[in-house]
mmCIF file of the N, C-alpha and C atoms, coordinates in Angstrom:
data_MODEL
# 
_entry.id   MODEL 
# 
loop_
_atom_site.group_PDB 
_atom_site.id 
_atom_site.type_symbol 
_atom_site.label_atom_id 
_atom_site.label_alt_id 
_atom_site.label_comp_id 
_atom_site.label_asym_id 
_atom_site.label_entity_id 
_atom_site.label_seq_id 
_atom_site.pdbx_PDB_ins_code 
_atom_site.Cartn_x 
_atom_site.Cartn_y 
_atom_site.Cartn_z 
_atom_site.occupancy 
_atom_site.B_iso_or_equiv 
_atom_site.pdbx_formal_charge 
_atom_site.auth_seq_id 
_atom_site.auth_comp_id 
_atom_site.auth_asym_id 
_atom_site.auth_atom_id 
_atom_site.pdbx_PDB_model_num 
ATOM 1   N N  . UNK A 1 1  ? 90.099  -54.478 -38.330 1.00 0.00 ? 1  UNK A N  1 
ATOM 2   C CA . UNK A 1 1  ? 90.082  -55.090 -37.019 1.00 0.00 ? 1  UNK A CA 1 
ATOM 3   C C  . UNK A 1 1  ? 88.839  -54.622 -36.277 1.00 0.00 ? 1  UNK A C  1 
ATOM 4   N N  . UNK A 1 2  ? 87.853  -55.589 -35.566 1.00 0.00 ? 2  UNK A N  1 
ATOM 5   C CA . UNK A 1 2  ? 86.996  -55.603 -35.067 1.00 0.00 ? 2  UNK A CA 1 
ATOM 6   C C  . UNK A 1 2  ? 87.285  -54.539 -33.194 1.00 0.00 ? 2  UNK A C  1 
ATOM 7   N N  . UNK A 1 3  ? 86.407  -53.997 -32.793 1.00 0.00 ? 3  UNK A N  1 
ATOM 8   C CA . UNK A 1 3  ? 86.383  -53.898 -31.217 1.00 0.00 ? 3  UNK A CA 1 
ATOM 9   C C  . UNK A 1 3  ? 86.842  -54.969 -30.505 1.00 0.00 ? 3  UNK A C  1 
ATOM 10  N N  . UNK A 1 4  ? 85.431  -55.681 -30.766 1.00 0.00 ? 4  UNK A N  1 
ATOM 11  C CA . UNK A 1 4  ? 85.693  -57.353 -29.838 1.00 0.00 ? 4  UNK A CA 1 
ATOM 12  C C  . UNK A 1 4  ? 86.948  -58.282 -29.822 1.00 0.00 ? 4  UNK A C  1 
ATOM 13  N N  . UNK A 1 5  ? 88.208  -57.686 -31.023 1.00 0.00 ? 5  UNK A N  1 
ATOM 14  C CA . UNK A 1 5  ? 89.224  -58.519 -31.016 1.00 0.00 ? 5  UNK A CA 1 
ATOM 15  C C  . UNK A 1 5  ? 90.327  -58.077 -30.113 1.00 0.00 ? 5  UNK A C  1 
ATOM 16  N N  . UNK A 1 6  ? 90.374  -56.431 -29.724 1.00 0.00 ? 6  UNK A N  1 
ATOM 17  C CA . UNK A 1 6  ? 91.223  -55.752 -28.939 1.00 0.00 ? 6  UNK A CA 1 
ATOM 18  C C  . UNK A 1 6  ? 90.760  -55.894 -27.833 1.00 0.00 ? 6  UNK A C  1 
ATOM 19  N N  . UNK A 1 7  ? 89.203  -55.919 -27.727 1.00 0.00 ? 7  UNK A N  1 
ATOM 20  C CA . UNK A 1 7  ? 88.565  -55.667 -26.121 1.00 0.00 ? 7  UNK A CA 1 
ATOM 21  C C  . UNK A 1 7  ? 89.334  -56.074 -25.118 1.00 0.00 ? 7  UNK A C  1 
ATOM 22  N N  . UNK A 1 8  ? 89.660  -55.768 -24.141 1.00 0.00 ? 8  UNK A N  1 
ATOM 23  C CA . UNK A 1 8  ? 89.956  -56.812 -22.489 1.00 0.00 ? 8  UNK A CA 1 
ATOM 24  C C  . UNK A 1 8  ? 91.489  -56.825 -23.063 1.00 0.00 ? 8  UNK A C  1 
ATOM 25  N N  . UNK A 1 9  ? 92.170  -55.878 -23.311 1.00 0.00 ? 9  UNK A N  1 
ATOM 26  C CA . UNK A 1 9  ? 94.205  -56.062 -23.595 1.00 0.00 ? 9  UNK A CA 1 
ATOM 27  C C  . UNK A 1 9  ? 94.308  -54.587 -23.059 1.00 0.00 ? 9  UNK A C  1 
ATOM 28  N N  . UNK A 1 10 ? 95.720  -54.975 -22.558 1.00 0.00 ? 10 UNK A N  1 
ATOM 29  C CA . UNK A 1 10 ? 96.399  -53.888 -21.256 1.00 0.00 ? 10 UNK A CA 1 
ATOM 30  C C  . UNK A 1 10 ? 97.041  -53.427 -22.391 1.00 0.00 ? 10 UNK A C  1 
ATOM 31  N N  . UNK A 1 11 ? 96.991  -51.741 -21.967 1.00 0.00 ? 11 UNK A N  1 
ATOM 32  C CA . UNK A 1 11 ? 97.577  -50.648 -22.754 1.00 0.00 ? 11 UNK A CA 1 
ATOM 33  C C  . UNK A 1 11 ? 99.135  -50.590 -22.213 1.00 0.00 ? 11 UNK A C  1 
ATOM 34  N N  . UNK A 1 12 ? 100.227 -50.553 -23.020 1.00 0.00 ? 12 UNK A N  1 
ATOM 35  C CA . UNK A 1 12 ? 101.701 -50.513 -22.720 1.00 0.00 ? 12 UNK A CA 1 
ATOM 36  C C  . UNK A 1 12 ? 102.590 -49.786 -23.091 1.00 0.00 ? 12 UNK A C  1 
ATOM 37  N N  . UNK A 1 13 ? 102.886 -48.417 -22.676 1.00 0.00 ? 13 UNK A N  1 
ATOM 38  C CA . UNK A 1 13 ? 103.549 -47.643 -23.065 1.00 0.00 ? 13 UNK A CA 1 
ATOM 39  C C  . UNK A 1 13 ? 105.309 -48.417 -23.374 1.00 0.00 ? 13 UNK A C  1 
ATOM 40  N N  . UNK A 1 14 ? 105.702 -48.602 -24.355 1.00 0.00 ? 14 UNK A N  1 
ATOM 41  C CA . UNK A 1 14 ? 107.284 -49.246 -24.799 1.00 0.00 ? 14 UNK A CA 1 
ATOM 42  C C  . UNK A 1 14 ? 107.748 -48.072 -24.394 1.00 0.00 ? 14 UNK A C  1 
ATOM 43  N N  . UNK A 1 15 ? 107.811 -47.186 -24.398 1.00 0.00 ? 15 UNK A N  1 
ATOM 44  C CA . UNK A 1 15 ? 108.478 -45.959 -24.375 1.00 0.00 ? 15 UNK A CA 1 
ATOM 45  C C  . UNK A 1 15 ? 109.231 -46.002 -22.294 1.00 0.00 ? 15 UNK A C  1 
ATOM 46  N N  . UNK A 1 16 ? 108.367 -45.860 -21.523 1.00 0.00 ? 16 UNK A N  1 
ATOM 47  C CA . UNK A 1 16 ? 108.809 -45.921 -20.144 1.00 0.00 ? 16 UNK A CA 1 
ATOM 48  C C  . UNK A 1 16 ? 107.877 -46.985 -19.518 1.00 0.00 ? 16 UNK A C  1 
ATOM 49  N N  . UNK A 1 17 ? 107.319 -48.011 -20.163 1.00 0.00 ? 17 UNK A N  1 
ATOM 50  C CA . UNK A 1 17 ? 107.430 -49.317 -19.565 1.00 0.00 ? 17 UNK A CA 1 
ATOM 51  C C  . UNK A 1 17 ? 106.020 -49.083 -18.673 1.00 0.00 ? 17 UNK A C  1 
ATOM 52  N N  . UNK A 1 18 ? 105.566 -48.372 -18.884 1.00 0.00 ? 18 UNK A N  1 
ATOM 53  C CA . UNK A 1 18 ? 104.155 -48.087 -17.798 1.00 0.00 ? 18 UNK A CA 1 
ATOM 54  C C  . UNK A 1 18 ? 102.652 -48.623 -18.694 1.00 0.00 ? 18 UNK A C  1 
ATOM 55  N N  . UNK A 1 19 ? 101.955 -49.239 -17.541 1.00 0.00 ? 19 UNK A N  1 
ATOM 56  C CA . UNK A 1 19 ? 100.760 -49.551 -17.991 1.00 0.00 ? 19 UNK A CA 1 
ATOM 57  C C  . UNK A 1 19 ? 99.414  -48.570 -17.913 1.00 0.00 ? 19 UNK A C  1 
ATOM 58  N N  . UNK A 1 20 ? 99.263  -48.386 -19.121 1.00 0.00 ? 20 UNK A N  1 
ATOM 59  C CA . UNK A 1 20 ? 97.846  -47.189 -19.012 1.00 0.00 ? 20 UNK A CA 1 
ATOM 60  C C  . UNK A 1 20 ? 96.558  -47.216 -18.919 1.00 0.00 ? 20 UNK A C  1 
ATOM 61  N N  . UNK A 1 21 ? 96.045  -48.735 -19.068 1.00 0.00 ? 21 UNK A N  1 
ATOM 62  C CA . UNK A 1 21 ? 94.727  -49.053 -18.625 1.00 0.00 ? 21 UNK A CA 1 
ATOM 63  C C  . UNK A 1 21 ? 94.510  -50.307 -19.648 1.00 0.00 ? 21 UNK A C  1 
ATOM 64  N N  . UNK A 1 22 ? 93.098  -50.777 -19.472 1.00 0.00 ? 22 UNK A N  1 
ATOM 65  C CA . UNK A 1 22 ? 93.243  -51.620 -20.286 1.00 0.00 ? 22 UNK A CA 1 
ATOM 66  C C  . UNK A 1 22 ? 91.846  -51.316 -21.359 1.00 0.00 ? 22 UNK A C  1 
ATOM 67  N N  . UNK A 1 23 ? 91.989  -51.468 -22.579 1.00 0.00 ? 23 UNK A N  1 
ATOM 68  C CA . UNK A 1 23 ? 90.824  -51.317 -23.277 1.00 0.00 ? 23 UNK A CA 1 
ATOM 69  C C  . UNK A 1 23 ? 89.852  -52.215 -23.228 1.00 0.00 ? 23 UNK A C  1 
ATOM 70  N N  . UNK A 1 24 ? 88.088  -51.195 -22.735 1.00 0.00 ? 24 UNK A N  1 
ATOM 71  C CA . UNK A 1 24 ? 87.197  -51.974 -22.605 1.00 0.00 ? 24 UNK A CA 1 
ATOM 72  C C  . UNK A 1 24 ? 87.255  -51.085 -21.664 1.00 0.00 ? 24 UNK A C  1 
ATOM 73  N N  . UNK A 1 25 ? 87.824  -49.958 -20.442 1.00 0.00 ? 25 UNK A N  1 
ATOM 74  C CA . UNK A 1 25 ? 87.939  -48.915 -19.637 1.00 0.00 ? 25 UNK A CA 1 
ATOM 75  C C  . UNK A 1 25 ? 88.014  -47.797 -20.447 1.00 0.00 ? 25 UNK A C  1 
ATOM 76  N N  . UNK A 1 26 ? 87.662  -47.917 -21.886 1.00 0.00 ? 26 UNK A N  1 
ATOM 77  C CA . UNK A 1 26 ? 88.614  -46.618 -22.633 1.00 0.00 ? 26 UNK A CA 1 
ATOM 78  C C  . UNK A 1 26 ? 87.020  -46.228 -23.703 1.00 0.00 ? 26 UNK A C  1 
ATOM 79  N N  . UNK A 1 27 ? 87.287  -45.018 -24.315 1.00 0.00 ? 27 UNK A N  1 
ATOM 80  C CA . UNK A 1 27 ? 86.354  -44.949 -25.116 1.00 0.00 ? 27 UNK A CA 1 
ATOM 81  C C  . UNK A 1 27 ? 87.289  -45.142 -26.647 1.00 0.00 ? 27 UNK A C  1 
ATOM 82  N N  . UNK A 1 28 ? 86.632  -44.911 -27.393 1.00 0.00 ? 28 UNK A N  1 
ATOM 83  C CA . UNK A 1 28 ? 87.043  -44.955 -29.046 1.00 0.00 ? 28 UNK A CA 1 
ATOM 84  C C  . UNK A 1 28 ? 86.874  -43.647 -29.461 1.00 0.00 ? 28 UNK A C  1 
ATOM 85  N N  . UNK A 1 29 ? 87.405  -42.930 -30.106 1.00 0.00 ? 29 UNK A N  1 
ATOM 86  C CA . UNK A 1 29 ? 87.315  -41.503 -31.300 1.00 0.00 ? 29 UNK A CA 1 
ATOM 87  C C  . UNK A 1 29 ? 87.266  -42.445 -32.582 1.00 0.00 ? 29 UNK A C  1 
ATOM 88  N N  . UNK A 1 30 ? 86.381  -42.361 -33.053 1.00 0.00 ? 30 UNK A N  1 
ATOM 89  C CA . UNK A 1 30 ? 86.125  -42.703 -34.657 1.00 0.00 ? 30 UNK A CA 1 
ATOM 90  C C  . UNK A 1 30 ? 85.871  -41.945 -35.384 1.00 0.00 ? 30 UNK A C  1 
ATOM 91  N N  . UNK A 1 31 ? 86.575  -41.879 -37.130 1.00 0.00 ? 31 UNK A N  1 
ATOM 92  C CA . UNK A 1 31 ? 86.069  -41.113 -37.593 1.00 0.00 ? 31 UNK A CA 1 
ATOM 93  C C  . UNK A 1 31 ? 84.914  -41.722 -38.479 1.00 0.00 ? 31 UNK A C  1 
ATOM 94  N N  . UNK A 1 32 ? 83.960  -40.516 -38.207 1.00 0.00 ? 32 UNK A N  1 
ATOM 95  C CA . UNK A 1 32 ? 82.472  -41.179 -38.808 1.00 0.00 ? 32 UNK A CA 1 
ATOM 96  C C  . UNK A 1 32 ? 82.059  -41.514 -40.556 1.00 0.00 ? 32 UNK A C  1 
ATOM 97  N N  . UNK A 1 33 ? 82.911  -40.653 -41.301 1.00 0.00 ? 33 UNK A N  1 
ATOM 98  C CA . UNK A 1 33 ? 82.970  -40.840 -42.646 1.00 0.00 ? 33 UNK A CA 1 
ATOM 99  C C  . UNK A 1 33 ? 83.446  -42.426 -43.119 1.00 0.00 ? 33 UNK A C  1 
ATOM 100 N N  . UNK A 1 34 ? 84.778  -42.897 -42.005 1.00 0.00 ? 34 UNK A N  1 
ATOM 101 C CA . UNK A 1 34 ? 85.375  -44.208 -42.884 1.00 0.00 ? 34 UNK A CA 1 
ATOM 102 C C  . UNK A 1 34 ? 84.754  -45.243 -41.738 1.00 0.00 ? 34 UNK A C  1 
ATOM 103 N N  . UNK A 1 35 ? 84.758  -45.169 -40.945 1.00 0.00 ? 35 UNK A N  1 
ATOM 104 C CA . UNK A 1 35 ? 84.350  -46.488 -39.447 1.00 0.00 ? 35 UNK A CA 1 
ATOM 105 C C  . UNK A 1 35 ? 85.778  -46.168 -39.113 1.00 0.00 ? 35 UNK A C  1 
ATOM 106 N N  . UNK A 1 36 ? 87.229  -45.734 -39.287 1.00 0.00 ? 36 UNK A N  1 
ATOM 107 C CA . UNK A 1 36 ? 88.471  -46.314 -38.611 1.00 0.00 ? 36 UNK A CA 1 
ATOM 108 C C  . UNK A 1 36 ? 88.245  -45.512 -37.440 1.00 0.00 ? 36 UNK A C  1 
ATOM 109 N N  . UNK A 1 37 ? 88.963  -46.294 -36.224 1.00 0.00 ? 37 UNK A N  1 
ATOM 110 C CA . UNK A 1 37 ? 89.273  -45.515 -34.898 1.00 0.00 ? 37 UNK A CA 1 
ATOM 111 C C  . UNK A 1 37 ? 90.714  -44.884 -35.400 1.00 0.00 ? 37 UNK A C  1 
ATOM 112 N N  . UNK A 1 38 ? 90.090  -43.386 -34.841 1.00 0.00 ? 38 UNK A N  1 
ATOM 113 C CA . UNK A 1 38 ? 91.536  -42.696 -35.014 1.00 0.00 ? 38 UNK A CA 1 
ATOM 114 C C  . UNK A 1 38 ? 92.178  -42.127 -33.598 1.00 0.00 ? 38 UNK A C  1 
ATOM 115 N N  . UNK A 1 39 ? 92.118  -42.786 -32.008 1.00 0.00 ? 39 UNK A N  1 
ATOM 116 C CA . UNK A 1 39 ? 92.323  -42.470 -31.072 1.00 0.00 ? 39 UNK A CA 1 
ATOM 117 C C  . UNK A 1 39 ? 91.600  -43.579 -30.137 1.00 0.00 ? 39 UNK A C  1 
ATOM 118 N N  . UNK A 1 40 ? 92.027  -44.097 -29.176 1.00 0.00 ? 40 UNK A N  1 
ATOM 119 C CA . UNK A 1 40 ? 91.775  -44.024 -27.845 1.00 0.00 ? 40 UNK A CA 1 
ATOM 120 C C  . UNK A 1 40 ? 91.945  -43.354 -26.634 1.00 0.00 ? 40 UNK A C  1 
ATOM 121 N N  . UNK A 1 41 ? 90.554  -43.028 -25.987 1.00 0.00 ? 41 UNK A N  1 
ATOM 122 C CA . UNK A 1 41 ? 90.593  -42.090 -24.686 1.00 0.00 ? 41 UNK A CA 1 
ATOM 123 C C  . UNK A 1 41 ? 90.147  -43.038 -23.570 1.00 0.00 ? 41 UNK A C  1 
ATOM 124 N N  . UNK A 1 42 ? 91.125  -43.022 -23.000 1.00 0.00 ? 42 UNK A N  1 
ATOM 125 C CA . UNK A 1 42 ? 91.868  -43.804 -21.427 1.00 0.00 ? 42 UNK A CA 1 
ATOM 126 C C  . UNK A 1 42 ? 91.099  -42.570 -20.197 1.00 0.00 ? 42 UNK A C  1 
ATOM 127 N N  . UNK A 1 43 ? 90.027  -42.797 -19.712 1.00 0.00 ? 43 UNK A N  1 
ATOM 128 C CA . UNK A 1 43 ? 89.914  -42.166 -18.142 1.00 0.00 ? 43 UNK A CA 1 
ATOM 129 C C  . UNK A 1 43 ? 90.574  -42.202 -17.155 1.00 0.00 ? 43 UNK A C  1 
ATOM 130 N N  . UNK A 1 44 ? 90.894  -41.204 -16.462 1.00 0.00 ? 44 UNK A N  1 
ATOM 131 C CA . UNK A 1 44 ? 91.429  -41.921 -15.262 1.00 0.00 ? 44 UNK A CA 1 
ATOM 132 C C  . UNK A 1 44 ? 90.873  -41.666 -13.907 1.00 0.00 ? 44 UNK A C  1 
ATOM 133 N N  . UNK A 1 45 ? 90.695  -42.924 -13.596 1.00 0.00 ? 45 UNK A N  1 
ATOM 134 C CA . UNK A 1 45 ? 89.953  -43.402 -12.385 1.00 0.00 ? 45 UNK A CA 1 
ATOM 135 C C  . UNK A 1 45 ? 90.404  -43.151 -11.039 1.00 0.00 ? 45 UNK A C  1 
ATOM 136 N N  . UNK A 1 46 ? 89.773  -43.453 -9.662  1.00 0.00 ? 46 UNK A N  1 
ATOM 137 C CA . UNK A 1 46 ? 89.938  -43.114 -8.598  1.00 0.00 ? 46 UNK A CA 1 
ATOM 138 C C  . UNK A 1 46 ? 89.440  -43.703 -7.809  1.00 0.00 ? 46 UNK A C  1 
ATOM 139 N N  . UNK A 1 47 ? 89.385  -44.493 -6.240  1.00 0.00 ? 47 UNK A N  1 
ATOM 140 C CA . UNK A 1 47 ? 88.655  -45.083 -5.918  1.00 0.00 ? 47 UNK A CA 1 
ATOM 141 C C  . UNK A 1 47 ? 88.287  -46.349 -6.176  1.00 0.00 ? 47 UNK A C  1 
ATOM 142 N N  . UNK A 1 48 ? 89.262  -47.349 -6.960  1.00 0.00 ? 48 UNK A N  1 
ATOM 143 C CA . UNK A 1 48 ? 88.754  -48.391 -7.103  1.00 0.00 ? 48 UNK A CA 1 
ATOM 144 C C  . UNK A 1 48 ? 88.499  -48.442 -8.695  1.00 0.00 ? 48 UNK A C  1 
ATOM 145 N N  . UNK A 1 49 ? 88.740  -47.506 -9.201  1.00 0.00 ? 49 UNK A N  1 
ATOM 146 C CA . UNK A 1 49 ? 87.537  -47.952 -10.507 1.00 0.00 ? 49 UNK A CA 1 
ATOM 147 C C  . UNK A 1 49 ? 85.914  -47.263 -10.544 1.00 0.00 ? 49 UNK A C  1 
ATOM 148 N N  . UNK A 1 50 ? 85.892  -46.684 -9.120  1.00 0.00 ? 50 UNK A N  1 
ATOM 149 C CA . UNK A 1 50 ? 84.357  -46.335 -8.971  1.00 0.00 ? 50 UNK A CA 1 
ATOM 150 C C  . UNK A 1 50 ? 84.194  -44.927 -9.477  1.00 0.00 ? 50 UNK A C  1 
ATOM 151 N N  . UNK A 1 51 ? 85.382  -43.759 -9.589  1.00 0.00 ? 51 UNK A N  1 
ATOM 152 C CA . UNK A 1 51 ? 84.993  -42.415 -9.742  1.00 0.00 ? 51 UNK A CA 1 
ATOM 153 C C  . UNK A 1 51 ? 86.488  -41.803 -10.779 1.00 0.00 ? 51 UNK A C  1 
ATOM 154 N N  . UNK A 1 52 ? 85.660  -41.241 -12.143 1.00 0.00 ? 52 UNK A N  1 
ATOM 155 C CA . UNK A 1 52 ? 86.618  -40.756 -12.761 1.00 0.00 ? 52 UNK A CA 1 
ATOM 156 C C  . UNK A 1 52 ? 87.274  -39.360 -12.264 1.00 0.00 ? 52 UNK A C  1 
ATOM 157 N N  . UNK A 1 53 ? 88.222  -39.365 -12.927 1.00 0.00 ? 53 UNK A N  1 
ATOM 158 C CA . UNK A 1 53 ? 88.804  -37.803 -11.926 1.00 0.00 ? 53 UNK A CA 1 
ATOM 159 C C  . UNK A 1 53 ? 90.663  -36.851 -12.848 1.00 0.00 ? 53 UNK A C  1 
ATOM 160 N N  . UNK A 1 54 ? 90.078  -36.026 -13.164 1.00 0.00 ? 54 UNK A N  1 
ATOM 161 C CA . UNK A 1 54 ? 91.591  -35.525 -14.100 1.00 0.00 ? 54 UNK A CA 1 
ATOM 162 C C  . UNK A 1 54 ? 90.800  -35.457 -15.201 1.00 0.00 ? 54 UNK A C  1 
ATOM 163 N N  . UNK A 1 55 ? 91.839  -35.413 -16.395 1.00 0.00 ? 55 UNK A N  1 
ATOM 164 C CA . UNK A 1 55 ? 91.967  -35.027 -17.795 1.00 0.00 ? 55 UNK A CA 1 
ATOM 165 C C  . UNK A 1 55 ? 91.957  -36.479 -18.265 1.00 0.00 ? 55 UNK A C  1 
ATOM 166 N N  . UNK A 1 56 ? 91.700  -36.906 -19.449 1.00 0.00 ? 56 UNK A N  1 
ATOM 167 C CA . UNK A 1 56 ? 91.834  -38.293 -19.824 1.00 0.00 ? 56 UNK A CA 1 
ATOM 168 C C  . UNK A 1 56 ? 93.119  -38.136 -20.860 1.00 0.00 ? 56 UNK A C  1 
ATOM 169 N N  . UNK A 1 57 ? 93.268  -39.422 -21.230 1.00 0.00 ? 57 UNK A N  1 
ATOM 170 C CA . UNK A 1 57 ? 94.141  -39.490 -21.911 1.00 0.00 ? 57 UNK A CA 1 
ATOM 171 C C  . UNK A 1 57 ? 94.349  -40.180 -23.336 1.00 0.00 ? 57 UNK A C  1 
ATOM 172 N N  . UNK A 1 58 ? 94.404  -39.770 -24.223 1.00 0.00 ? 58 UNK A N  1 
ATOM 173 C CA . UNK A 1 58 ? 94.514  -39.804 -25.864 1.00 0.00 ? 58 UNK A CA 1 
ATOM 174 C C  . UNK A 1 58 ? 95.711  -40.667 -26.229 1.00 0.00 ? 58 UNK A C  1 
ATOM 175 N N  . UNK A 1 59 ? 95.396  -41.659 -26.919 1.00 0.00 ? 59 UNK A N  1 
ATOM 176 C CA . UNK A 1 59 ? 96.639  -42.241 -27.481 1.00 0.00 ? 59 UNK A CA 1 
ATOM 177 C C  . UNK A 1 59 ? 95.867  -42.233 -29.191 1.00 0.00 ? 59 UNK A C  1 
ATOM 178 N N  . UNK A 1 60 ? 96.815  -41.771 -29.515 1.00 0.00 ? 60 UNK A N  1 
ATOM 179 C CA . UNK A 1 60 ? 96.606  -41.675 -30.998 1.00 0.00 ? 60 UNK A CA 1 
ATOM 180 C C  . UNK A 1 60 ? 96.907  -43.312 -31.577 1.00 0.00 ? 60 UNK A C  1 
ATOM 181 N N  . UNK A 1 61 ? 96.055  -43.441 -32.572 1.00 0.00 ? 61 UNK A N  1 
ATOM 182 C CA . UNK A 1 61 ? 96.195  -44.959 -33.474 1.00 0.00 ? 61 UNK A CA 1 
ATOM 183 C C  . UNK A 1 61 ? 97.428  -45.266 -33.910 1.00 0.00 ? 61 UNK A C  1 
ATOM 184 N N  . UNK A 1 62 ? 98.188  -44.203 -34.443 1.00 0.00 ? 62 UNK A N  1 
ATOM 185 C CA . UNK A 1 62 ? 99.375  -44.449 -34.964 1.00 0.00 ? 62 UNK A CA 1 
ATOM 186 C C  . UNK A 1 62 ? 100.667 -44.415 -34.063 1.00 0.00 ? 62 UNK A C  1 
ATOM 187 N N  . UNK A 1 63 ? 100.449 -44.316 -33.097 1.00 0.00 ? 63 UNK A N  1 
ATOM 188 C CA . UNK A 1 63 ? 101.491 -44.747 -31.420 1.00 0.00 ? 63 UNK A CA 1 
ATOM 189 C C  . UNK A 1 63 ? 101.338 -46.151 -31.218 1.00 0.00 ? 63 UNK A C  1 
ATOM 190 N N  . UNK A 1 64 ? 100.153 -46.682 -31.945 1.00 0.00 ? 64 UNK A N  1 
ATOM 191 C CA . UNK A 1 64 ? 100.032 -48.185 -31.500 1.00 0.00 ? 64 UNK A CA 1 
ATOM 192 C C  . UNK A 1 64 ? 101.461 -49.100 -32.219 1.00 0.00 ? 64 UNK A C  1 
ATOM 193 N N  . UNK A 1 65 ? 102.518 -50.015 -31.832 1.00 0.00 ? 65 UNK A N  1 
ATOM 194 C CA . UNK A 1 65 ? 103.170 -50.178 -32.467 1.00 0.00 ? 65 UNK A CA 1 
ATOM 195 C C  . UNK A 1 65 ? 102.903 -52.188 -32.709 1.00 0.00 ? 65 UNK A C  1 
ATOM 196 N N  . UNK A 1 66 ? 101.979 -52.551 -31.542 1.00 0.00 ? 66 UNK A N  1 
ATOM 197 C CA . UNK A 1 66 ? 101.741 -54.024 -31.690 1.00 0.00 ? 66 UNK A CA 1 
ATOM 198 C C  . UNK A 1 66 ? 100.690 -54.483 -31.272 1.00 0.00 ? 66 UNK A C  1 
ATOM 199 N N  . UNK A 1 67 ? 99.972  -54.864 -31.123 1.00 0.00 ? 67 UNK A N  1 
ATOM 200 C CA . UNK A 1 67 ? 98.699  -55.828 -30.715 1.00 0.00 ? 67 UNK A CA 1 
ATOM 201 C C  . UNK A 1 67 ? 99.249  -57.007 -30.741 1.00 0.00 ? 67 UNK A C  1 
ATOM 202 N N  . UNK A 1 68 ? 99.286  -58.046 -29.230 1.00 0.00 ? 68 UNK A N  1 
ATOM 203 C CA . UNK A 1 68 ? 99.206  -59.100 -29.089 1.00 0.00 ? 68 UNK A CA 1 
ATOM 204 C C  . UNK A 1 68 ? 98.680  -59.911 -28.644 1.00 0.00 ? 68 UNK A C  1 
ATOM 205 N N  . UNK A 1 69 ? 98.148  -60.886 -27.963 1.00 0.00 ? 69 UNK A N  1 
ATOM 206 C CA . UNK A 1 69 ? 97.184  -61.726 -27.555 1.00 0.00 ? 69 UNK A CA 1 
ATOM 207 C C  . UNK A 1 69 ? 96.851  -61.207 -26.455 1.00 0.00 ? 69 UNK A C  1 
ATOM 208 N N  . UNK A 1 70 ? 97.768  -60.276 -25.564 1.00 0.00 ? 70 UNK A N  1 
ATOM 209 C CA . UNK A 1 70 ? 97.213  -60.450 -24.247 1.00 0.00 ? 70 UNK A CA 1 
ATOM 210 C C  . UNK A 1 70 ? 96.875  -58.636 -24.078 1.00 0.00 ? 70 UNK A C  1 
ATOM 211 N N  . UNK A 1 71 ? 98.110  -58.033 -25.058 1.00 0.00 ? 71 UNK A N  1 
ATOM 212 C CA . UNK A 1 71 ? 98.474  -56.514 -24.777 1.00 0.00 ? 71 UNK A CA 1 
ATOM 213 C C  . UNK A 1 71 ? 98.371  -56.053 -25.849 1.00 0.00 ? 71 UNK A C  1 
ATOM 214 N N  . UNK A 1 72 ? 97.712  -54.313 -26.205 1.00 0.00 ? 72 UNK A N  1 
ATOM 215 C CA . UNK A 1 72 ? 98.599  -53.545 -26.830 1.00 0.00 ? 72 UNK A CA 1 
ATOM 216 C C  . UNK A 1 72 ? 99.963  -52.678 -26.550 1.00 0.00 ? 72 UNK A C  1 
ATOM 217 N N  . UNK A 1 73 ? 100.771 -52.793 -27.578 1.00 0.00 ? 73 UNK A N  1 
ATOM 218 C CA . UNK A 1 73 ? 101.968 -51.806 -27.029 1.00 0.00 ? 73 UNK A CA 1 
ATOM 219 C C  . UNK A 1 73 ? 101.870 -50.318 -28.199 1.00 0.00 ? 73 UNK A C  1 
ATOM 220 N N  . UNK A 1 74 ? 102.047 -49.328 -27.113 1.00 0.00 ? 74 UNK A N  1 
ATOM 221 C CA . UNK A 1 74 ? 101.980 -48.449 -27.837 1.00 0.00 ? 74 UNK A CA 1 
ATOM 222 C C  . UNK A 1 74 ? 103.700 -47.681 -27.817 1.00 0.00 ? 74 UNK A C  1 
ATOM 223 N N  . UNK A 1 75 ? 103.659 -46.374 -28.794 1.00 0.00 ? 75 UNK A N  1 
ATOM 224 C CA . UNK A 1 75 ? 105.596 -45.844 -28.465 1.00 0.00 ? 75 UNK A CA 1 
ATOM 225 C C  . UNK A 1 75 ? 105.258 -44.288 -28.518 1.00 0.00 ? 75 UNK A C  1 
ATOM 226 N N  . UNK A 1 76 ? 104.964 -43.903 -27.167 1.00 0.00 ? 76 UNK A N  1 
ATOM 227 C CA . UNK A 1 76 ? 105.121 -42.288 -27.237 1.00 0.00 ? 76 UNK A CA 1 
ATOM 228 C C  . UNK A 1 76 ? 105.801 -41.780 -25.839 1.00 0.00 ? 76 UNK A C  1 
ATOM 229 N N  . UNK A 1 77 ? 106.504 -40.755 -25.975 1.00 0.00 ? 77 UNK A N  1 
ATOM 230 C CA . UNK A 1 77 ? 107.504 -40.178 -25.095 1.00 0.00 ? 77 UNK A CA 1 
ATOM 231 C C  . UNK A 1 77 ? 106.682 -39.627 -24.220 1.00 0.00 ? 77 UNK A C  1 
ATOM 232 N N  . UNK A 1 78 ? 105.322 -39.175 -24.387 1.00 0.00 ? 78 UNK A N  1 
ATOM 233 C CA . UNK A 1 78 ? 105.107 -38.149 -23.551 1.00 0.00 ? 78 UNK A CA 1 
ATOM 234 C C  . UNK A 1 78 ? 103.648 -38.465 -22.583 1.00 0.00 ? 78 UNK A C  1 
ATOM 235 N N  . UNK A 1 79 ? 103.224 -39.766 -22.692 1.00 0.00 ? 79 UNK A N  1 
ATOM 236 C CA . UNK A 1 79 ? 103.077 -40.261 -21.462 1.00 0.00 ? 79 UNK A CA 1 
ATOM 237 C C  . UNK A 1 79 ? 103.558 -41.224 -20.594 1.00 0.00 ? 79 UNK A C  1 
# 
């Protein structure tokens, strides 16, 4: 799966129903040996969008449980 096919889809915690940002706000962890992303890191913002602020936040690849046209859904308890 390409970047450009996930780009611009709202992150969805299934777990407590909360939205965590949307990718295309997020960076990628890749590992450099294979090309796979093994993480997304979610900033979190302040101000609009204008000023990052806190700890970011990691969703591991394998929390992802769906990709759909509009969303990913991910399943972890602990955000």
């Amino acid at each position: 799966m390409r970047y450009n096919n996930i780009s611009g889809k709202e992150i969805v915690n299934i777990t407590h129903g909360t939205r965590l940002g949307v990718l295309g706000q997020t960076d990628l962890q890749i590992n450099e040996k294979t090309g796979q992303i093994e993480s997304l890191i979610i900033a979190n913002y302040k101000w609009l969008g204008l000023k990052k602020e806190g700890a970011e936040t990691i969703i591991e690849w394998s929390s992802i449980k769906k990709i759909g046209e509009d969303m990913i859904m991910i399943e972890t308890p602990y955000l």
